[in-house]
C-alpha atoms as a printed R data frame, in Angstrom:
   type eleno elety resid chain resno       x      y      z
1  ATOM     1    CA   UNK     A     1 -25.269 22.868 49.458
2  ATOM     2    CA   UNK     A     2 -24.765 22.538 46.014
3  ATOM     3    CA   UNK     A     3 -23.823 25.227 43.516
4  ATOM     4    CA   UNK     A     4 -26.649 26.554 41.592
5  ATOM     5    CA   UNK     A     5 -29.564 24.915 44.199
6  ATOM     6    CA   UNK     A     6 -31.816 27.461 45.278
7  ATOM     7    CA   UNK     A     7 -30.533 29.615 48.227
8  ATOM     8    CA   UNK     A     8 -27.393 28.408 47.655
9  ATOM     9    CA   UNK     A     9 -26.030 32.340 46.368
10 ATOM    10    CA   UNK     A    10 -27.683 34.336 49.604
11 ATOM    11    CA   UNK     A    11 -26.535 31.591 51.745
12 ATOM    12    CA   UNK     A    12 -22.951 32.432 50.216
13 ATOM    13    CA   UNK     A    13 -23.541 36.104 51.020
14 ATOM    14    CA   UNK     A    14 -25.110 35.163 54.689
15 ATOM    15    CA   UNK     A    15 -22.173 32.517 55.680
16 ATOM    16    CA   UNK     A    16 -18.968 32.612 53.818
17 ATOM    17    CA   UNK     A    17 -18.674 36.274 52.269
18 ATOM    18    CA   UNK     A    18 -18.985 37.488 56.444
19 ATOM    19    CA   UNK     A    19 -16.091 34.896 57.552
20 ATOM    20    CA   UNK     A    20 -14.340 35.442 54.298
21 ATOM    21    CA   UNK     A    21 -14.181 39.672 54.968
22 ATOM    22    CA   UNK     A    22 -13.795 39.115 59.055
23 ATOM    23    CA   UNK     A    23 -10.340 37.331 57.975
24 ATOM    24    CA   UNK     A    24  -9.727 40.230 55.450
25 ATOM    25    CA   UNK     A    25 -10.114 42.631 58.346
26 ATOM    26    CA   UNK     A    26  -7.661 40.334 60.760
27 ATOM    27    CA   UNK     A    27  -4.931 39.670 58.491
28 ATOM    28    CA   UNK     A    28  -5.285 43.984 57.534
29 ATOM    29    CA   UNK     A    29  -4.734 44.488 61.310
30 ATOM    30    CA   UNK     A    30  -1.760 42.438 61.406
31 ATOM    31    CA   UNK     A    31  -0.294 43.749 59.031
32 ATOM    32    CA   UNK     A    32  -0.680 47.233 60.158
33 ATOM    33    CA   UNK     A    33   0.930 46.121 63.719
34 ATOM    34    CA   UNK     A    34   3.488 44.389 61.941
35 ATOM    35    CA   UNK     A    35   6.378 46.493 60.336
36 ATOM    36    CA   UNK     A    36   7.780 44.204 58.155
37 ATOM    37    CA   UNK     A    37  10.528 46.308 56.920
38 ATOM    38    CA   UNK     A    38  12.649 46.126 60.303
39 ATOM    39    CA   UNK     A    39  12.233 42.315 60.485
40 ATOM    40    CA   UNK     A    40  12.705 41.695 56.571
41 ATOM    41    CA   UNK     A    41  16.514 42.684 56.159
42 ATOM    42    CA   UNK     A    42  17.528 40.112 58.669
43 ATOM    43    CA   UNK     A    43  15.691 37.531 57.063
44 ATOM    44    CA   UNK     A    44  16.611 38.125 53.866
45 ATOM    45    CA   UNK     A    45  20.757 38.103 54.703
46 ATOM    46    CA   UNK     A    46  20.065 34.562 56.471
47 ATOM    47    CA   UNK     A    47  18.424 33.557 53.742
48 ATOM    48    CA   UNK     A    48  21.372 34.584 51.333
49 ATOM    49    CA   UNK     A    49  23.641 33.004 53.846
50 ATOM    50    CA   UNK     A    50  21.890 29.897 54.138
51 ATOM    51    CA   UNK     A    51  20.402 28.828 50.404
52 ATOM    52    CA   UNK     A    52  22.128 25.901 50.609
53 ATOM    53    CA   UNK     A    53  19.868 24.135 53.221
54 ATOM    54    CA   UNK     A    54  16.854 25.361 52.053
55 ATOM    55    CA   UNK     A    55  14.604 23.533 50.407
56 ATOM    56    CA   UNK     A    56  11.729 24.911 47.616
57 ATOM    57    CA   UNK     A    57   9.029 25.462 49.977
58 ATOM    58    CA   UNK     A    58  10.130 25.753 52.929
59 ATOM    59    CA   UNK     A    59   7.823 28.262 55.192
60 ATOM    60    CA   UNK     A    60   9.615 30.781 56.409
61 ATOM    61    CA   UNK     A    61   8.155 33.130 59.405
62 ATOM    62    CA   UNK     A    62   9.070 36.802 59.555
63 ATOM    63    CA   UNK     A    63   7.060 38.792 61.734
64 ATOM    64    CA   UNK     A    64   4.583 36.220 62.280
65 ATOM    65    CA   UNK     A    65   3.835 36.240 58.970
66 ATOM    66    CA   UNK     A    66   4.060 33.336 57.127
67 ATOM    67    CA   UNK     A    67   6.165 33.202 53.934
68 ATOM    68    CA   UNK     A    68   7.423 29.854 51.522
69 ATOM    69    CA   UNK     A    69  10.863 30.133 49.858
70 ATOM    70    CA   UNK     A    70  10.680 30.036 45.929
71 ATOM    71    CA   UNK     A    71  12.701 30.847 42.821
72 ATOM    72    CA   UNK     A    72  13.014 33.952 41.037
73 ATOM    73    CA   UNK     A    73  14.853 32.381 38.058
74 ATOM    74    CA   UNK     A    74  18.528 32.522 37.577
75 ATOM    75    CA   UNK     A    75  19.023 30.841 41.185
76 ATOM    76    CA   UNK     A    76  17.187 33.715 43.024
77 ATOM    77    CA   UNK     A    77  15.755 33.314 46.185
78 ATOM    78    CA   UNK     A    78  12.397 34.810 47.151
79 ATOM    79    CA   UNK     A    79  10.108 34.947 50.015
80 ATOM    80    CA   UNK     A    80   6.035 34.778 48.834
81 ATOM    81    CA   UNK     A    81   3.475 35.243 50.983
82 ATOM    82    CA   UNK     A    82   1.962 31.788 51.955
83 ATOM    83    CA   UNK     A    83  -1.666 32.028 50.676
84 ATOM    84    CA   UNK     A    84  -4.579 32.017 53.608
């Protein structure tokens, strides 16, 4: 269905907007089962200890959450969280 055709903005709200807020509510409960702050220091000091073999990127999993390794200027490493 193309954008604009009739039906096209209640099929939206029928269809993808109820998938779209289902995942919002699964990746909220995840995250509330998940503390990340126990599992994020370890990650972290392997990450200092290993830049050297990483590669801009990379996906990194912490708490079964998914993360990619990027630059925070002046050489930094940083985890991001990968985008659903």
């Amino acid at each position: 269905m193309k954008t604009g055709e009739k039906g096209h903005h209640r099929y939206c709200e029928s269809t993808c907007l109820k998938a779209y807020m289902q995942c919002v509510k699964e990746v909220e409960s995840a995250h509330k089962r998940i503390n990340l702050g126990d599992d994020m220091n370890p990650a972290l000091t392997w990450l200092r200890n290993h830049k050297s073999e990483l590669a801009i990127g990379t996906v990194v999993v912490v708490g079964g959450i998914a993360f990619t390794v990027a630059t925070g200027g002046a050489g930094w490493l940083i985890l991001t969280p990968l985008a659903l």
